[in-house]
N, C-alpha and C positions, 0 to 999 in steps of 0.2 A: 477673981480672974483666973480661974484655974479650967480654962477651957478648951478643952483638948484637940481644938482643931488648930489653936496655937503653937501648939508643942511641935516639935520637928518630928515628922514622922522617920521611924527605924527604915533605914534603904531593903528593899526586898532583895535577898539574896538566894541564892541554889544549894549554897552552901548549908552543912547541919553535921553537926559533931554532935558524937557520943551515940545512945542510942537510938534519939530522933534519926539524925544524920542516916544508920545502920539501915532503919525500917524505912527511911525516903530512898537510900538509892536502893534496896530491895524492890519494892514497889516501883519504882523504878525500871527495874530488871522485866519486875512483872508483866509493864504496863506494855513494853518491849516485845518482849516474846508471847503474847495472849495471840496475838493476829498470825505467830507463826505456828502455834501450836493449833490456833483452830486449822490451819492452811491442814496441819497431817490429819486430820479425821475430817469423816466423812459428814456430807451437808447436814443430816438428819442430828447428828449430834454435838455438833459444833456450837449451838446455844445455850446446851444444858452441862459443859464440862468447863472448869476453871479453874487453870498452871497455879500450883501452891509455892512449889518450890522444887527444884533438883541439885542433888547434891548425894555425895557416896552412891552414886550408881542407882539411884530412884529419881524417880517423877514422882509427888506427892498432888494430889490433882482432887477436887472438888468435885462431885455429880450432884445432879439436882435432883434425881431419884433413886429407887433402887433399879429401876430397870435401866438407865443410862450406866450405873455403876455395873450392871451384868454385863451389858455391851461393852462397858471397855475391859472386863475382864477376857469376856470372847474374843475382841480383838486386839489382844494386848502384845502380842507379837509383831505386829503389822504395824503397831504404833511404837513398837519400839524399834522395830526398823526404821521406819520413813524417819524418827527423833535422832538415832543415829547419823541418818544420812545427812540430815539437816546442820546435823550440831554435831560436827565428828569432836569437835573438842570439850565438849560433856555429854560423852557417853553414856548412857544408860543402859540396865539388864534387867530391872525391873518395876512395874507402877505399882504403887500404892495409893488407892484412891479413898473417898468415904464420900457419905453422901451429907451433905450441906443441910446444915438444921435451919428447918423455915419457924423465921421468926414473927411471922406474921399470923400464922395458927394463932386463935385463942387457947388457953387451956377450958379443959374441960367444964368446968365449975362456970364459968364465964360465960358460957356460950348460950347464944337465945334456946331457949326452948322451942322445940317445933311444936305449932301450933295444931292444933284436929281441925281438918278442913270443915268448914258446914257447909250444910246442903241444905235446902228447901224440905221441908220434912215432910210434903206432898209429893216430893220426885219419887222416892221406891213406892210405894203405891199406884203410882200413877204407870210408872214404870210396868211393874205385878198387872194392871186391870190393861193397858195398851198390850202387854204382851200374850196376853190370853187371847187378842180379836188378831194373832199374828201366825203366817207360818209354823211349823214344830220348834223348826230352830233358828229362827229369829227370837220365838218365845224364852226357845232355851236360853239364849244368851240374856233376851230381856230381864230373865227372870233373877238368873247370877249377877246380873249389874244389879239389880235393886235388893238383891242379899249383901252386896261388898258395898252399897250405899249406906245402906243400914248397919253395918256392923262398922263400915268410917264415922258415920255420926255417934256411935256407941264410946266409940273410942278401942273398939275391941279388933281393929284393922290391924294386922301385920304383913309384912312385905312377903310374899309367894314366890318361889322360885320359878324361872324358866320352864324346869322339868316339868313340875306342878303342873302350873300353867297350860303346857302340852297338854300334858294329862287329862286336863279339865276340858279343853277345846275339842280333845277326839273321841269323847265321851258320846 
């Protein structure tokens, strides 16, 4: 008979000592001030920034990129104003922010391989012989698709830059 829906359940309390206690009403604090601190920055980056902690004159603050992390360095003045204004009684002088390790990346080793697309091994061919009964340069491009067709079923395709690309289009 040891079944525990018999047992008296422990009363839920709010209460927590020690160092649970410490990190519940932190968290706590957190959960508190996240809505006032998105309130001081602007719409665009209010989703990607997240209050770590403040204390000795810093805000210690989460970004979810590097470029949200550049943004609040650019506007780190601005945001330490409106923080001041808000919270004259923990002032701050300056952020310390870092950007937020995603834990959802695989590593490297892990990650599927990407697969060589196939093609119909009659398309560049077919491509080469329709591009011939074609305009100059409709042919010309015909012709480039079914050489980059041919060289993705190869496996011998690498990714061509923009400039490249330019290049090859005003040829």
């Amino acid at each position: 008979m040891n079944d525990k829906r018999q047992r008296p359940q422990r009363p839920f309390t709010l209460r927590h000592s020690g160092h649970v206690g410490s990190i519940v009403q932190h968290a706590r604090l957190l959960r508190e001030r996240q809505p006032a601190w998105n309130a001081l920055l602007d719409l665009e980056i209010q989703d990607h920034t997240w209050l770590v902690a403040w204390s000795d004159n810093t805000l210690q603050v989460l970004c979810q990129s590097p470029v949200w992390h550049a943004w609040l360095r650019r506007n780190e003045k601005k945001v330490i104003k409106r923080w001041n204004k808000a919270f004259p009684e923990d002032p701050v002088q300056h952020i310390q922010s870092s950007i937020r390790p995603w834990q959802a990346r695989l590593p490297v080793q892990d990650r599927p391989a990407k697969k060589t697309p196939s093609y119909a091994e009659a398309a560049a061919p077919t491509l080469r012989e329709w591009g011939r009964q074609m305009p100059p340069a409709i042919a010309k491009a015909m012709l480039r698709l079914a050489e980059t067709l041919e060289k993705a079923q190869a496996g011998e395709a690498t990714r061509v830059s923009a400039k490249e690309k330019g290049a090859e289009f005003s040829e």
